[in-house]
Structures are given as structure tokens and as C-alpha cells.
N, CA, C and O of each residue as an XYZ file, in Angstrom:
520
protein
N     -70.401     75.353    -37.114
C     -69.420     76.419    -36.922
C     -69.239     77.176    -38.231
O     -69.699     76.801    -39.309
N     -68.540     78.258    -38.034
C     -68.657     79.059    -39.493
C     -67.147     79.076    -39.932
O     -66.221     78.738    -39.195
N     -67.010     79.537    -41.300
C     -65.666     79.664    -41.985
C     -64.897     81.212    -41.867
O     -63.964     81.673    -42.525
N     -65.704     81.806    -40.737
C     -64.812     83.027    -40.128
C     -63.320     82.690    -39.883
O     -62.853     81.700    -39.319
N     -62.568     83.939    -40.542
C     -60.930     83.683    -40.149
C     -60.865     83.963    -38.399
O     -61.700     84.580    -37.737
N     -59.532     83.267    -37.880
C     -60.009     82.821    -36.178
C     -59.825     84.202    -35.706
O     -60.318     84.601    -34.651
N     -58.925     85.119    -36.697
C     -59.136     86.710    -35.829
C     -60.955     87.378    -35.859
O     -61.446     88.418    -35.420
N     -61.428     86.422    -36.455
C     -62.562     87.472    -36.475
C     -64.230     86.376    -36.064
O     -65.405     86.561    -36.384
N     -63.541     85.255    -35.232
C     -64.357     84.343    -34.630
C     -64.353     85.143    -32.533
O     -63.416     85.738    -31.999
N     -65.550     84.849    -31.989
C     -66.078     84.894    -31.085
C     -65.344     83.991    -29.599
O     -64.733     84.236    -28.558
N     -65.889     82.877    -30.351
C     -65.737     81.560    -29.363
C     -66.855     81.212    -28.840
O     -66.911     80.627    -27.758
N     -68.009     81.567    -29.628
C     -69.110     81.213    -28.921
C     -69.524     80.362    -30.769
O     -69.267     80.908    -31.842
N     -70.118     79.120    -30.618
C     -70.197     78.390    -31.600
C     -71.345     78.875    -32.413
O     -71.273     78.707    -33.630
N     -72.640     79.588    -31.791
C     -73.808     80.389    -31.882
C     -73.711     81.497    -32.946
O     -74.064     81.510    -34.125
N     -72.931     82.727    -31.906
C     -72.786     83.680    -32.202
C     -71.674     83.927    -33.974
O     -71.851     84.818    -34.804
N     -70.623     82.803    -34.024
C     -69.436     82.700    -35.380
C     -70.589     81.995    -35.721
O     -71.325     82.982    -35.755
N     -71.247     81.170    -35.971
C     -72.031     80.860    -37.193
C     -72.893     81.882    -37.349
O     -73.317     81.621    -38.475
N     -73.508     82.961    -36.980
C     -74.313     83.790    -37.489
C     -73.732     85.240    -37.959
O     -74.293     86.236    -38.415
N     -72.394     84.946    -37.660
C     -71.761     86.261    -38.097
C     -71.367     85.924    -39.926
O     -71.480     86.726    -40.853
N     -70.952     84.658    -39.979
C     -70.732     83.925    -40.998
C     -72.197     84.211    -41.664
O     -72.151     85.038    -42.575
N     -73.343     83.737    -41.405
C     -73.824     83.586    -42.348
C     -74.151     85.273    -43.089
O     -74.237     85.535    -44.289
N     -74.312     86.426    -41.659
C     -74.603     87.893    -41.546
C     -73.104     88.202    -43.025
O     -73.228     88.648    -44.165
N     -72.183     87.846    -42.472
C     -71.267     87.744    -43.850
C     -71.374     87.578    -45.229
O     -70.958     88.332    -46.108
N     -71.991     86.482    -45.344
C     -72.024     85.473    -46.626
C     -73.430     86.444    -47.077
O     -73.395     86.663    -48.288
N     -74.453     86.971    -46.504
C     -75.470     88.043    -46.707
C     -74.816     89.382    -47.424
O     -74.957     89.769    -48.584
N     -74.181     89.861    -46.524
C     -73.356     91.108    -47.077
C     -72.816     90.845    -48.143
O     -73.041     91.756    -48.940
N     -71.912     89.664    -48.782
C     -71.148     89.006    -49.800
C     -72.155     89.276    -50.831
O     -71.926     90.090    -51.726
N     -73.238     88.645    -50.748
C     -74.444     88.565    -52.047
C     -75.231     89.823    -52.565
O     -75.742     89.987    -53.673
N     -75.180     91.160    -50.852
C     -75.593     92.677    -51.360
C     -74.340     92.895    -52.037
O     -74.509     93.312    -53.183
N     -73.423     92.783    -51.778
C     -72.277     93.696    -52.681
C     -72.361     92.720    -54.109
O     -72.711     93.412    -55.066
N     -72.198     91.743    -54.354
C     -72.226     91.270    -55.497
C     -73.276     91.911    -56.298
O     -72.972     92.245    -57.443
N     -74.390     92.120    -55.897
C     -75.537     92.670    -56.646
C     -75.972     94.154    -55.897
O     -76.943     94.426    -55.192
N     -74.920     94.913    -56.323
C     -75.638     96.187    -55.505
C     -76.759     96.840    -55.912
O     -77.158     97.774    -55.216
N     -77.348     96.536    -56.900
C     -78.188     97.713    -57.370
C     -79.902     97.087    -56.109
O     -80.565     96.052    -56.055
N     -79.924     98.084    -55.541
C     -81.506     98.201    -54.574
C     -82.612     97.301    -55.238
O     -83.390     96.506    -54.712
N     -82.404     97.760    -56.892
C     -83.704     97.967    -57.323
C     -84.151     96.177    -57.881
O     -85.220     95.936    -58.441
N     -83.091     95.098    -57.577
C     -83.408     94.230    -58.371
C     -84.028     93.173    -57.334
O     -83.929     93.417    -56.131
N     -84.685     91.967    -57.788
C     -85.739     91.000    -57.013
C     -84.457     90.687    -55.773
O     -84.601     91.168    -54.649
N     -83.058     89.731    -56.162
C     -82.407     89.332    -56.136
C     -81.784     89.745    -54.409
O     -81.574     89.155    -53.349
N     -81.657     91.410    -55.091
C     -80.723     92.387    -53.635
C     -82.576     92.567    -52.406
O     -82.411     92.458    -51.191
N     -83.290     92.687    -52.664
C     -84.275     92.536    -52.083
C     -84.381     91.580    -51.358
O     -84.933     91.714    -50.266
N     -83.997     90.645    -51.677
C     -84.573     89.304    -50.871
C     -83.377     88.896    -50.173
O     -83.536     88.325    -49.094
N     -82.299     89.075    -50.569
C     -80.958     89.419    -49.609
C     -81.313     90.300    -48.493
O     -81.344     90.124    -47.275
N     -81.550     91.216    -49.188
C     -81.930     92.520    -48.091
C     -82.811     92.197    -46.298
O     -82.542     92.492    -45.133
N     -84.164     91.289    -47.164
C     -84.994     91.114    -46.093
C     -84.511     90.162    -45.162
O     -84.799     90.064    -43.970
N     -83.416     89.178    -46.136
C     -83.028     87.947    -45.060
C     -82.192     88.969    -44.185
O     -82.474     88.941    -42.987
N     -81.412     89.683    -44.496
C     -80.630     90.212    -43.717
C     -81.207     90.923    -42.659
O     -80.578     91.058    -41.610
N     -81.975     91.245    -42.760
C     -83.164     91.689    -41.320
C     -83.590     90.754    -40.631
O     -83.807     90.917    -39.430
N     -83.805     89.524    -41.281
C     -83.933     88.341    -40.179
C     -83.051     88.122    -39.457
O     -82.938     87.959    -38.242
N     -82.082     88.129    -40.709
C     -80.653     87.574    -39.532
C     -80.750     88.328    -38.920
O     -81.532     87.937    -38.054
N     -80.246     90.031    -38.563
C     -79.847     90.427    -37.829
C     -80.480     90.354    -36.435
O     -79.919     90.199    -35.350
N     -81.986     90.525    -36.763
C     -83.008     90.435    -35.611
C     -82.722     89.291    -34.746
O     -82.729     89.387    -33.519
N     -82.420     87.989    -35.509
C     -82.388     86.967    -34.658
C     -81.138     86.944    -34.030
O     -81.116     86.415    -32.919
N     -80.080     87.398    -34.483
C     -78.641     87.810    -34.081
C     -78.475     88.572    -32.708
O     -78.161     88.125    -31.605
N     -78.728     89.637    -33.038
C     -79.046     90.688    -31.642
C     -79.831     90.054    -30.551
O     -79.428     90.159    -29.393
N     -80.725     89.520    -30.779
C     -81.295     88.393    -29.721
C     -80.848     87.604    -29.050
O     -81.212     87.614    -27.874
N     -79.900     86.612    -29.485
C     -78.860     85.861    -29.252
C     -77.787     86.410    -28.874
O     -77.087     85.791    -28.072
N     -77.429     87.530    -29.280
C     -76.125     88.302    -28.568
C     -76.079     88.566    -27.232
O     -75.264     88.338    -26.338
N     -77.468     89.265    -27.323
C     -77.680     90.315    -26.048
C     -78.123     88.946    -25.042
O     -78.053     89.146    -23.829
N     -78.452     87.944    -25.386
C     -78.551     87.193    -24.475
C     -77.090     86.619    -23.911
O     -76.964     86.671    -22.688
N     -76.061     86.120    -24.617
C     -75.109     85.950    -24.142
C     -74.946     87.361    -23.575
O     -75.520     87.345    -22.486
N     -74.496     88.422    -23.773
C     -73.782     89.862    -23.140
C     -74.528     89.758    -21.850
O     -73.820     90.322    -21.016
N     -75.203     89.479    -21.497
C     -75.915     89.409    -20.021
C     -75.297     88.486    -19.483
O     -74.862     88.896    -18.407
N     -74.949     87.155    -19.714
C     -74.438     86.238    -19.126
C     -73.315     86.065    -18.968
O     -73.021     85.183    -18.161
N     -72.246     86.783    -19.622
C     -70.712     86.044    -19.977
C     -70.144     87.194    -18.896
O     -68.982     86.824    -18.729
N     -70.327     88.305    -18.133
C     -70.085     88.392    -17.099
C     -69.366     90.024    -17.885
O     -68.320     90.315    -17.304
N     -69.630     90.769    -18.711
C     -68.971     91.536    -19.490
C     -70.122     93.201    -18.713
O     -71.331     93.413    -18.801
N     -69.325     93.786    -18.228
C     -70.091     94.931    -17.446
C     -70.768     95.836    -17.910
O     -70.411     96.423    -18.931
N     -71.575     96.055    -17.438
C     -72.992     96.533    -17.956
C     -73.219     97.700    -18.639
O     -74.145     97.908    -19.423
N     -71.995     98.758    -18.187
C     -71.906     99.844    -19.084
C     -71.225     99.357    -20.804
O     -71.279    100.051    -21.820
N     -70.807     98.402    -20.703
C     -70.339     97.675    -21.810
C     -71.136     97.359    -22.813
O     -71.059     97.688    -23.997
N     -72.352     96.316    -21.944
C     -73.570     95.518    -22.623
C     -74.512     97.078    -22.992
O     -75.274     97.202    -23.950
N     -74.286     97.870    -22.229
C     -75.489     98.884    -23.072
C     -74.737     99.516    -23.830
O     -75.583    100.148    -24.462
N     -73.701     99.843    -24.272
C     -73.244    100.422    -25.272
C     -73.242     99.705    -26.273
O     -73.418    100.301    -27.335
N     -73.010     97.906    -26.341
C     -73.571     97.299    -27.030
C     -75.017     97.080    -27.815
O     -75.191     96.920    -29.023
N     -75.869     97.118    -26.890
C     -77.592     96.961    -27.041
C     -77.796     97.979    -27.698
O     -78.678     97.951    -28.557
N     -76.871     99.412    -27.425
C     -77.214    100.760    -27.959
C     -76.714    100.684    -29.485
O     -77.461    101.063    -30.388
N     -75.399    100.171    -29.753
C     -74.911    100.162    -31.057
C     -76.258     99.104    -32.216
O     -76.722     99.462    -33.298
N     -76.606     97.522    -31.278
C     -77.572     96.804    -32.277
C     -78.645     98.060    -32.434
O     -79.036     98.378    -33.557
N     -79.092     98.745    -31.263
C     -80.706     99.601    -31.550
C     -80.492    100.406    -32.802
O     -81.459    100.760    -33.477
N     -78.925    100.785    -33.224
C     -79.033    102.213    -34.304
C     -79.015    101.357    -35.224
O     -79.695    101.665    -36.202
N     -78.544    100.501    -35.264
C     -78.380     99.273    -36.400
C     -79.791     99.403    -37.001
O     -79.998    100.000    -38.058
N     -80.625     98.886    -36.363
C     -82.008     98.064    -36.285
C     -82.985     99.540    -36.979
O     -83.880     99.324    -37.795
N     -82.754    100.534    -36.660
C     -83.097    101.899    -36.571
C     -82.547    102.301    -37.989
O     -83.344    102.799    -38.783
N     -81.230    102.117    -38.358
C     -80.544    102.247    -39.564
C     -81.453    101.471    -40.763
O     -81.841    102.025    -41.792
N     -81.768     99.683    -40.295
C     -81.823     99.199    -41.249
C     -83.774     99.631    -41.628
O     -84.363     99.324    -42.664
N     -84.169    100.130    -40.838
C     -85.763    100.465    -40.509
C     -86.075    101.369    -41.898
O     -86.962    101.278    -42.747
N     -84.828    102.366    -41.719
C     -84.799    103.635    -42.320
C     -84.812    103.487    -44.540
O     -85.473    103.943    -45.473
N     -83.449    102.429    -44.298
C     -83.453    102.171    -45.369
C     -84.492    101.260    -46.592
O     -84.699    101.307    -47.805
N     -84.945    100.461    -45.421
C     -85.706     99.702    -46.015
C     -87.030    100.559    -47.035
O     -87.332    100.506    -48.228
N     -87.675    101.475    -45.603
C     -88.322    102.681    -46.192
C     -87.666    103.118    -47.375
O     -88.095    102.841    -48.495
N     -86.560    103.842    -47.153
C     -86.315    104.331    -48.508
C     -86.223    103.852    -49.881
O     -86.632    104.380    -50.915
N     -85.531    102.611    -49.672
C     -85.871    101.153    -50.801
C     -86.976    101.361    -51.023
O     -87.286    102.134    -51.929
N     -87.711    100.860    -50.415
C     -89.594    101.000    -50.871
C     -89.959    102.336    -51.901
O     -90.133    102.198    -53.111
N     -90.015    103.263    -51.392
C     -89.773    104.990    -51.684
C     -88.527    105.067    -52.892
O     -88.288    106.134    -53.460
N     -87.992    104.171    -53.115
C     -87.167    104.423    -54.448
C     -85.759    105.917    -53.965
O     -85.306    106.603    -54.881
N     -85.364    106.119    -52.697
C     -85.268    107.202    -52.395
C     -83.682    107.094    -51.616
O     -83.134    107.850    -50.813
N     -83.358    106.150    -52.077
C     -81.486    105.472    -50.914
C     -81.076    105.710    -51.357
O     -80.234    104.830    -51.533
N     -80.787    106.833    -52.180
C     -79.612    107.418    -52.437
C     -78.209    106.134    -53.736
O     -78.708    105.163    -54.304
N     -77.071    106.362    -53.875
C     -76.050    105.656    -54.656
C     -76.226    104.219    -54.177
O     -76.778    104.004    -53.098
N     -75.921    103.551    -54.697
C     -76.080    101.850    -54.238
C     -74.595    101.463    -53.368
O     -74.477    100.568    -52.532
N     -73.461    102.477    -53.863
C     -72.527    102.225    -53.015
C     -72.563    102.346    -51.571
O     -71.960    101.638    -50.765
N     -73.534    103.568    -51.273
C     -73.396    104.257    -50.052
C     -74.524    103.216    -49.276
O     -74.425    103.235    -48.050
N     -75.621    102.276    -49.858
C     -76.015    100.988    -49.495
C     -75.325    100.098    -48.966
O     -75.563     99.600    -47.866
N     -74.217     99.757    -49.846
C     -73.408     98.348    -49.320
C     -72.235     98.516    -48.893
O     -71.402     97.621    -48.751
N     -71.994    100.398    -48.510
C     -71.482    100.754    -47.410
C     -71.727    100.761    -46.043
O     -70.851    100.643    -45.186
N     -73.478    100.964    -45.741
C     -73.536    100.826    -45.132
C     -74.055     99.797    -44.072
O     -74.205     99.816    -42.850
N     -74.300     98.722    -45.265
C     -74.411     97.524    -45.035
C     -73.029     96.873    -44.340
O     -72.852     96.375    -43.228
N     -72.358     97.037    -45.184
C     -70.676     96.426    -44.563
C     -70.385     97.229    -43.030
O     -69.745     96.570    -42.209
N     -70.697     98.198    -42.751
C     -70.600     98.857    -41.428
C     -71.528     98.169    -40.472
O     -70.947     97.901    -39.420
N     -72.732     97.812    -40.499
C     -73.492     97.359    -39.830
C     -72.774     95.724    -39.350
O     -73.023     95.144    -38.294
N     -71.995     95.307    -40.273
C     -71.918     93.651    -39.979
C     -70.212     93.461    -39.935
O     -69.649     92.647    -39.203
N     -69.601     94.280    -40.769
C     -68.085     93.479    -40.089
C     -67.653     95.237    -39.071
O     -67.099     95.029    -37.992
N     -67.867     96.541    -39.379
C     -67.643     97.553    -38.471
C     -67.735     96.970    -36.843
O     -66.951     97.059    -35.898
N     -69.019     96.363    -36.994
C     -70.013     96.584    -35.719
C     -69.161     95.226    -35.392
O     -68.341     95.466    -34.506
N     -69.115     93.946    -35.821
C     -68.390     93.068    -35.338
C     -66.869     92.858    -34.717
O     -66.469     92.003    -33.926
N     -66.007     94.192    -35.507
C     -64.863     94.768    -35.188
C     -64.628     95.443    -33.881
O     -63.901     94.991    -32.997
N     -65.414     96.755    -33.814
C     -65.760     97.472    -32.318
C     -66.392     96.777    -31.902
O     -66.296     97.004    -30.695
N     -66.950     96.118    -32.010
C     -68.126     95.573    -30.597
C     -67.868     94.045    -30.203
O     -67.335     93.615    -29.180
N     -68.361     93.381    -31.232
C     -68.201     91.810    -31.230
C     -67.163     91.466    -30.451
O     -67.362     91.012    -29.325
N     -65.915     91.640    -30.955
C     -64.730     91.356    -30.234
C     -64.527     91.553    -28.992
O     -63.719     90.890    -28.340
N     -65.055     92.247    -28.643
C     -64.835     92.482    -26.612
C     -65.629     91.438    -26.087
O     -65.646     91.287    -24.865
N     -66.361     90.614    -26.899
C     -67.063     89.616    -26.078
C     -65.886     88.577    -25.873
O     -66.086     87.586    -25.170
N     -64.744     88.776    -26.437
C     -63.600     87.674    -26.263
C     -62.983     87.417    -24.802
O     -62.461     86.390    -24.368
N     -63.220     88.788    -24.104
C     -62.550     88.858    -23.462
C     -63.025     87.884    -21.886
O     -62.521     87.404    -20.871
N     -64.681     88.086    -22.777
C     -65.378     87.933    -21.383
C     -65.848     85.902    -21.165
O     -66.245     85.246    -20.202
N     -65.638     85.677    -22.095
C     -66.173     83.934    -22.782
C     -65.169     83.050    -22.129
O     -64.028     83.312    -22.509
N     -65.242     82.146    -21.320
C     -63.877     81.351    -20.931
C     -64.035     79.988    -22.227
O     -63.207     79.091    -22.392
N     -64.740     80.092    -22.658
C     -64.423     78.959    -23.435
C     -64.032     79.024    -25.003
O     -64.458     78.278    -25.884
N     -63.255     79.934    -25.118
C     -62.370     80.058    -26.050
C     -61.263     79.257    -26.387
O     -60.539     79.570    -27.333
């Protein structure tokens, strides 16, 4: 299980440990914002794992927990810009070309507690085993 505060846990034992760790990721880009070092790189790429494997696991629960379908695709739609977002940057990392490092681990923090705020949370509604 993860050390998420309980306003910002799931109830799915899966899904709060990977938000936790998607957390503790974001924690280590902001500590080291600068793009350019070994350190934020290799943060960076885990954080594409996670997320990939995250969204996988999500969208598999959002199909199951009974949460309606115009719901689950506005969901699936929010991970795709994500995924699309993080595609973009990575390129630009490479390309030396992302712009302020703030506006990085801005938009890093949007991708993982934003997206967990609007989105995540409506899966509460739908989980009986909370």
C-alpha cells in the first residue's frame, strides 16, 4: 500500500501504490529540475514506465468498477494527452529544446497529482471496497 494522505488514496490497493510511487517520481524531478542532468533523465524515463504501466492498470479497472462509459473515455482521453504530452517532451529533452525547467516540473506535477485530482478521484465513487 502507499503513504498517500487518505484524501488522495483510491481504494484500490493497485492503483494508491502506483500513484505513490508516480509521486515519489515527481518528488525526485522537482528536486533536480534541471533536464539536462544524468540524474532528472533517468527519473524522467522511469516515469514513462510508470505511467505506461499505470494507465494500463487503470483503464483496466475503469472498465470494470461499473463507472459509465462516457466517464471511462474522458478518462482514457485525459491518460492519451498525457502519454502524447510526455512523447513530446521527451523529444524535446533529446533536442535540448523544453523550454524553462520550471515549466517541466510543471508540467510534470499536472500530469500526476492534476490528473489524479480531476480524474482519479471519481473512481471513488464507483469501487465498493473502500
Amino acid at each position: 500500500m502507499s503513504n498517500l494522505p487518505p484524501e488522495m488514496q483510491i481504494g484500490v490497493a493497485s492503483i494508491d501504490s502506483e500513484h505513490f510511487r508516480l509521486v515519489s517520481l515527481l518528488d525526485r524531478l522537482i528536486y533536480d529540475p534541471s533536464p539536462t542532468t544524468a540524474r532528472f533523465s533517468e527519473a524522467f524515463r522511469l516515469l514513462g514506465e510508470e505511467i505506461v504501466a499505470h494507465f494500463t492498470n487503470e483503464e483496466r479497472i475503469l472498465r470494470s468498477c461499473g463507472m459509465p462509459m462516457v466517464e471511462v473515455d474522458a478518462h482514457v482521453e485525459a491518460h492519451n494527452r498525457i502519454l502524447d504530452e510526455y512523447a513530446l517532451l521527451d523529444v524535446d529533452m533529446i533536442d535540448n529544446s523544453y523550454g524553462e525547467a520550471w515549466d517541466v516540473s510543471r508540467m510534470i506535477r499536472s500530469w500526476i497529482l492534476d490528473h489524479l485530482v480531476e480524474y482519479d478521484l471519481k473512481i471513488c465513487k464507483y469501487i465498493t471496497t473502500k
